[in-house]
PQR file of N, CA, C, O and H, with PARSE charges and radii, in Angstrom:
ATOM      1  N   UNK A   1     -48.974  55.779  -2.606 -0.4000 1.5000
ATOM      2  CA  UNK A   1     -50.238  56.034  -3.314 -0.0000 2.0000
ATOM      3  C   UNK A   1     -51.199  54.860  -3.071  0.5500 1.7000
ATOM      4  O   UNK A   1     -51.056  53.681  -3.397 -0.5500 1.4000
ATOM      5  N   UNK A   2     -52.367  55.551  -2.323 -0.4000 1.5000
ATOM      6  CA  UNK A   2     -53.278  53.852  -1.957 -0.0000 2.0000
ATOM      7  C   UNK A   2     -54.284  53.659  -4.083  0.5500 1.7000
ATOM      8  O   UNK A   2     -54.147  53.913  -5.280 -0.5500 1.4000
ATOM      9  H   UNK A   2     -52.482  56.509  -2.059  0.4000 1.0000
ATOM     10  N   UNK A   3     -55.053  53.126  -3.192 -0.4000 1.5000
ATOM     11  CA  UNK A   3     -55.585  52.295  -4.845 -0.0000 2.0000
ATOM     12  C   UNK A   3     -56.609  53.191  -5.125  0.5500 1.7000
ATOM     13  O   UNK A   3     -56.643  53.645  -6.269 -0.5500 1.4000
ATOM     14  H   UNK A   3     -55.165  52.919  -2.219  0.4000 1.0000
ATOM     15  N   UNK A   4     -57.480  53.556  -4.295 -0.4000 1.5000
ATOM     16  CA  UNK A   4     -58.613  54.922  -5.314 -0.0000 2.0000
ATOM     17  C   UNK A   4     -58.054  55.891  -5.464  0.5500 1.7000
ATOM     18  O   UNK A   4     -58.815  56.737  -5.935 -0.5500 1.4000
ATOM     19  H   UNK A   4     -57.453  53.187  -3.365  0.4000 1.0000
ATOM     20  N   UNK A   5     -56.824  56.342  -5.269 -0.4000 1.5000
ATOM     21  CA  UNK A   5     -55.773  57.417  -5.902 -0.0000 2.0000
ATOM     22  C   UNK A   5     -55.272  57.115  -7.416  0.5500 1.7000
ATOM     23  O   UNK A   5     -55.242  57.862  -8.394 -0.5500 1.4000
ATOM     24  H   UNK A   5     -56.206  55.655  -4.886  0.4000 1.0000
ATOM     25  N   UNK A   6     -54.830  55.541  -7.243 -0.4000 1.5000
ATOM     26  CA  UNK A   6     -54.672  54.909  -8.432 -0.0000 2.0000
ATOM     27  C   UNK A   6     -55.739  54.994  -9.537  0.5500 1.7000
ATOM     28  O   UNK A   6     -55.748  55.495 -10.661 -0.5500 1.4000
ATOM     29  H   UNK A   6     -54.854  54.933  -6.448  0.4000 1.0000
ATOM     30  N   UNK A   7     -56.628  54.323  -8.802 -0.4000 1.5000
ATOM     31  CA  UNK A   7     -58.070  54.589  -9.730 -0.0000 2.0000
ATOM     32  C   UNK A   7     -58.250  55.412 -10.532  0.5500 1.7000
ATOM     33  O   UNK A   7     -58.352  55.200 -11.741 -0.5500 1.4000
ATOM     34  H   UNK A   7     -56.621  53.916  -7.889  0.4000 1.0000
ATOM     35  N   UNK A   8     -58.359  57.117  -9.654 -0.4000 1.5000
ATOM     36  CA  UNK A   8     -58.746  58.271 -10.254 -0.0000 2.0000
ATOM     37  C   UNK A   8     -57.506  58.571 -11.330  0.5500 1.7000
ATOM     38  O   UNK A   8     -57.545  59.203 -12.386 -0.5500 1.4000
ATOM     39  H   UNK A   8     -58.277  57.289  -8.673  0.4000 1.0000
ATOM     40  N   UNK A   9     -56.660  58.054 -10.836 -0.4000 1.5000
ATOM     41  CA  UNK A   9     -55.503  59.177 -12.178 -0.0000 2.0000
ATOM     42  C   UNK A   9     -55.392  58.000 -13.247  0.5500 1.7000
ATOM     43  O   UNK A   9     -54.718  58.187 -14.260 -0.5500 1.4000
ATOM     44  H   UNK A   9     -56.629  57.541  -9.978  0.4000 1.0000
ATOM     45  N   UNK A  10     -56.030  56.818 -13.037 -0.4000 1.5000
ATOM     46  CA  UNK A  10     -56.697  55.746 -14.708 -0.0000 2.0000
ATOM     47  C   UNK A  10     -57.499  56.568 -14.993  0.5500 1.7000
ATOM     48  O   UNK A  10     -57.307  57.191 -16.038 -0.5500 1.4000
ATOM     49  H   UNK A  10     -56.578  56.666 -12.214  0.4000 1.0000
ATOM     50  N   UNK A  11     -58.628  56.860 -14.217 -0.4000 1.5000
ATOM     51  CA  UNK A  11     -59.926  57.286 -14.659 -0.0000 2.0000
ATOM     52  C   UNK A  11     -60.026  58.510 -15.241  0.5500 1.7000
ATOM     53  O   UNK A  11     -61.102  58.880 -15.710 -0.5500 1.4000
ATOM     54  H   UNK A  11     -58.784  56.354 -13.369  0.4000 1.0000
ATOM     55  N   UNK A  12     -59.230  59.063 -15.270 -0.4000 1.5000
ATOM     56  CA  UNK A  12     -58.636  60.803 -15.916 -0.0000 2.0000
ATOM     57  C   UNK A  12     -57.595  60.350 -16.741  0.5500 1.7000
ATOM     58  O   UNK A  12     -57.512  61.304 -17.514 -0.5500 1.4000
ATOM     59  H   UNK A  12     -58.356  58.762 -14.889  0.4000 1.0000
ATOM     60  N   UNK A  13     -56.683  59.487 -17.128 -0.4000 1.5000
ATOM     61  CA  UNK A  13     -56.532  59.092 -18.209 -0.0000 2.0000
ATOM     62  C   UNK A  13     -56.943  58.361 -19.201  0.5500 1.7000
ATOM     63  O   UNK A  13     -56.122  58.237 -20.110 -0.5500 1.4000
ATOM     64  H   UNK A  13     -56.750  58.712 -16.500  0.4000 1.0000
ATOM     65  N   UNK A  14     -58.252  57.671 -19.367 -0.4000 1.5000
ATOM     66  CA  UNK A  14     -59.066  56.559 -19.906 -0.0000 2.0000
ATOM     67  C   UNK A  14     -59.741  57.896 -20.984  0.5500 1.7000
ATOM     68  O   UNK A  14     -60.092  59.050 -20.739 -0.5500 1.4000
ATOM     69  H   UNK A  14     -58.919  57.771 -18.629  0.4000 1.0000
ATOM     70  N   UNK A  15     -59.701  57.053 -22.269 -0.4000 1.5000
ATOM     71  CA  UNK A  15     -59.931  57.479 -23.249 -0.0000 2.0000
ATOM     72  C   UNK A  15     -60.592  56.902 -23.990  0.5500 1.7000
ATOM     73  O   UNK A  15     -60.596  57.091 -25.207 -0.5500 1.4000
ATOM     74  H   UNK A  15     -59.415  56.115 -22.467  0.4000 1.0000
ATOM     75  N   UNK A  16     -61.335  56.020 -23.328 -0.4000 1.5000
ATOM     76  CA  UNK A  16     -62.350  54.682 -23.996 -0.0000 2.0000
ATOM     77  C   UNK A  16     -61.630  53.839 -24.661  0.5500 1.7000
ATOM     78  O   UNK A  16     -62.061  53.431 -25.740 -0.5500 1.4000
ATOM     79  H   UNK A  16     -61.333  55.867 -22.340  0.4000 1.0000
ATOM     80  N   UNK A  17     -60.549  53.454 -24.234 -0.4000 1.5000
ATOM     81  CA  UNK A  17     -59.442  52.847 -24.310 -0.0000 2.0000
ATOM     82  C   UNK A  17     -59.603  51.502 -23.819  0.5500 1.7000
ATOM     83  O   UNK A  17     -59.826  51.171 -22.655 -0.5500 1.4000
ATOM     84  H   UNK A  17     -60.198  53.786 -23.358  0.4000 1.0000
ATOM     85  N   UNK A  18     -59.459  50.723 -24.881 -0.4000 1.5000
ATOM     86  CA  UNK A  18     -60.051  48.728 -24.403 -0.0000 2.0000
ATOM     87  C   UNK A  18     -59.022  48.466 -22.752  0.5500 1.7000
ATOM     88  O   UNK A  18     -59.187  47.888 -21.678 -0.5500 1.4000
ATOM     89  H   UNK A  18     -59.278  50.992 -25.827  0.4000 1.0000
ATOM     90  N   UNK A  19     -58.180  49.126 -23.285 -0.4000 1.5000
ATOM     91  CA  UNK A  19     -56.761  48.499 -22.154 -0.0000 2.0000
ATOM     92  C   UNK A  19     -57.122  48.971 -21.024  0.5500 1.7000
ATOM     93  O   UNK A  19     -57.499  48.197 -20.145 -0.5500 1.4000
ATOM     94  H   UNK A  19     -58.047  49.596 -24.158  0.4000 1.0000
ATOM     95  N   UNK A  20     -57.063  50.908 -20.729 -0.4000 1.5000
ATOM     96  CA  UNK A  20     -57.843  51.301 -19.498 -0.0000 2.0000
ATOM     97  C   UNK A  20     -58.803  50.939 -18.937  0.5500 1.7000
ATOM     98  O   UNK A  20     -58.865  51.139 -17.724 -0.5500 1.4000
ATOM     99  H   UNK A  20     -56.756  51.537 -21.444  0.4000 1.0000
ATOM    100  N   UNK A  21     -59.932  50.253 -19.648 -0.4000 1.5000
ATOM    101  CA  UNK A  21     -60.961  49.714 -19.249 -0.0000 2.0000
ATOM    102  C   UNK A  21     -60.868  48.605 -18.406  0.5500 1.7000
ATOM    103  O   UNK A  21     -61.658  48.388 -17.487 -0.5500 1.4000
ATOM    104  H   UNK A  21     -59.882  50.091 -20.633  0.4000 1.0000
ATOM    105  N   UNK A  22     -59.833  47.839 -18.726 -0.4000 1.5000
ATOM    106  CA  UNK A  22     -59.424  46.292 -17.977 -0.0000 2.0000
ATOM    107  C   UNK A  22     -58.595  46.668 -16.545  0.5500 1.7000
ATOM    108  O   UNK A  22     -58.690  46.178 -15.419 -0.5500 1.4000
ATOM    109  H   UNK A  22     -59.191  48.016 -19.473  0.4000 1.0000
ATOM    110  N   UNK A  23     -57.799  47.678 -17.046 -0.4000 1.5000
ATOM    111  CA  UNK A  23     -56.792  47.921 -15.574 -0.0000 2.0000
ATOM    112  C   UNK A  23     -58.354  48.905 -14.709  0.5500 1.7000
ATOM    113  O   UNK A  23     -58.711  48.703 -13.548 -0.5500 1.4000
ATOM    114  H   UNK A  23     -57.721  48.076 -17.960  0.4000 1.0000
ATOM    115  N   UNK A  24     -58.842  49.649 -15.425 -0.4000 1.5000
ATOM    116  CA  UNK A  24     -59.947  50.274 -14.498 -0.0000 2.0000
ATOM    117  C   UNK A  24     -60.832  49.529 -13.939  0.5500 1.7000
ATOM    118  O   UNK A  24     -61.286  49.660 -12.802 -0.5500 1.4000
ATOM    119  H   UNK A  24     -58.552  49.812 -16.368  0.4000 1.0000
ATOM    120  N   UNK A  25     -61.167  48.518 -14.935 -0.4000 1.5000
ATOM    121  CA  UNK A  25     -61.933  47.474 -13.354 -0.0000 2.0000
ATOM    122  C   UNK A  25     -61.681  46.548 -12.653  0.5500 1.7000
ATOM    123  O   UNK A  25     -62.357  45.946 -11.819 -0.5500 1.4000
ATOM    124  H   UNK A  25     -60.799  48.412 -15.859  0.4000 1.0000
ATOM    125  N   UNK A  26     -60.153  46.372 -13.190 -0.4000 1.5000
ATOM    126  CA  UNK A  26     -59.085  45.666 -12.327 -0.0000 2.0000
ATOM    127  C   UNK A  26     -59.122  46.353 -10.870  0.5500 1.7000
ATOM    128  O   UNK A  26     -59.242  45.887  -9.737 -0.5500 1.4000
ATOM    129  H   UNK A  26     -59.604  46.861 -13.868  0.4000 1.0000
ATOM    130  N   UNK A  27     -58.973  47.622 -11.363 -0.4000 1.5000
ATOM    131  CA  UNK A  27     -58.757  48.596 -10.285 -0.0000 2.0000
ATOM    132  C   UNK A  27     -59.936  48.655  -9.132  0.5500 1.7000
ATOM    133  O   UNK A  27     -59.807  48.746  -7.911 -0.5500 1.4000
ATOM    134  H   UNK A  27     -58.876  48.001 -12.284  0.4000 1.0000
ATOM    135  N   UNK A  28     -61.010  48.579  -9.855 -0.4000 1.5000
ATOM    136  CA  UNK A  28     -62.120  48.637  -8.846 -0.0000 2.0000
ATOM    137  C   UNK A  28     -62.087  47.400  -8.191  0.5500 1.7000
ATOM    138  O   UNK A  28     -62.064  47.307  -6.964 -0.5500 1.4000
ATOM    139  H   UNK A  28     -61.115  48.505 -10.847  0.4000 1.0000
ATOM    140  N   UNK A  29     -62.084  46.597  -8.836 -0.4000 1.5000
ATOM    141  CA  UNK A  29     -62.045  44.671  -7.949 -0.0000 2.0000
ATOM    142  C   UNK A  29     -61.278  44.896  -6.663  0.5500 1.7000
ATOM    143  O   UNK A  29     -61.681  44.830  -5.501 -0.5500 1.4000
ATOM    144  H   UNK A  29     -62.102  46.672  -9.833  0.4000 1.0000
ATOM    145  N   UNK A  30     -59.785  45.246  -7.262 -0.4000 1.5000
ATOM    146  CA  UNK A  30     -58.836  45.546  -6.384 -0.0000 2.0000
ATOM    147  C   UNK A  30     -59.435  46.122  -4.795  0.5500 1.7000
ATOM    148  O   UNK A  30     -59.459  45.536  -3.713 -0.5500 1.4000
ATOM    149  H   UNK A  30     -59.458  45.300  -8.205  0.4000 1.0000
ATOM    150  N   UNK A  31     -59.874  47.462  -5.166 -0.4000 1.5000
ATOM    151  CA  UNK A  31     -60.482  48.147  -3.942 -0.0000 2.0000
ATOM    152  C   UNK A  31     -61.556  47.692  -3.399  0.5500 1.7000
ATOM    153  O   UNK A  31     -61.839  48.278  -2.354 -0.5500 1.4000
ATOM    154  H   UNK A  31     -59.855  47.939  -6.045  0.4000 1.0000
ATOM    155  N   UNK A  32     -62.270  46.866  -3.709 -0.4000 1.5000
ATOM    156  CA  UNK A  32     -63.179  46.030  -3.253 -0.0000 2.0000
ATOM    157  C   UNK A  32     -62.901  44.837  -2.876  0.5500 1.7000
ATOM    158  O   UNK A  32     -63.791  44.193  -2.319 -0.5500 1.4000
ATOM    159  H   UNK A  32     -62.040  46.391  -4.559  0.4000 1.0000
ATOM    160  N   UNK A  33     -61.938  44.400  -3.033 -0.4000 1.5000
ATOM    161  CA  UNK A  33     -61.512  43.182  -2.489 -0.0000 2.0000
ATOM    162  C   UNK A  33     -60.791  43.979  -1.019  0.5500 1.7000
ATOM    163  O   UNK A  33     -61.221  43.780   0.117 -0.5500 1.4000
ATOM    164  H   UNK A  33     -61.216  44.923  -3.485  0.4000 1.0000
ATOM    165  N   UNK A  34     -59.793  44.764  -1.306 -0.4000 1.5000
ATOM    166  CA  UNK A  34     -59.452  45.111  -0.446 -0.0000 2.0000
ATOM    167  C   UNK A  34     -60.039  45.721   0.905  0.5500 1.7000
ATOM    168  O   UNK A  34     -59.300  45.855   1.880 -0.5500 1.4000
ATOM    169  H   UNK A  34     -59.444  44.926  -2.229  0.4000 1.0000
ATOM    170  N   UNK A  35     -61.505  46.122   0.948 -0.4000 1.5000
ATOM    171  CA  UNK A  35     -62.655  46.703   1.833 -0.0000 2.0000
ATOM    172  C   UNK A  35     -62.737  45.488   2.525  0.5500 1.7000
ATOM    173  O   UNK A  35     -62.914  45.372   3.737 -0.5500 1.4000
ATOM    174  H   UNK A  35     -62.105  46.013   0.156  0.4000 1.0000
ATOM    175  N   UNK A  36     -62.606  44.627   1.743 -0.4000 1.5000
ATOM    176  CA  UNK A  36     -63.325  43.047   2.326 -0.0000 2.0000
ATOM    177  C   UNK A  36     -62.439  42.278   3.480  0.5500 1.7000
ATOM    178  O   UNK A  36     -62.733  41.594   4.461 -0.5500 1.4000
ATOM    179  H   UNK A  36     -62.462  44.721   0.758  0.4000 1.0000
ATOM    180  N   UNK A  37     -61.040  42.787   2.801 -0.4000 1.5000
ATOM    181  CA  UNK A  37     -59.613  42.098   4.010 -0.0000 2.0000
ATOM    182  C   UNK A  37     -60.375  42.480   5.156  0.5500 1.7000
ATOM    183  O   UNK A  37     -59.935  42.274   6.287 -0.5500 1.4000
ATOM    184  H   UNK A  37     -60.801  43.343   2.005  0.4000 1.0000
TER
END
């Protein structure tokens, strides 16, 4: 499973949820860092 796969199935579980919010833009950093390798 790459990481905007990851993303989307946070992002369809996020419930305005403090915690989802942190791993969700964890998540985005992630994939953006990773564009950058």
């Amino acid at each position: 499973m790459d990481i905007d796969e990851m993303c989307n199935k946070l992002i369809d579980l996020q419930k305005n949820d403090d915690f989802l919010v942190r791993i969700i833009y964890g998540c985005v950093i992630a994939s953006v860092v990773d564009k950058f390798k």
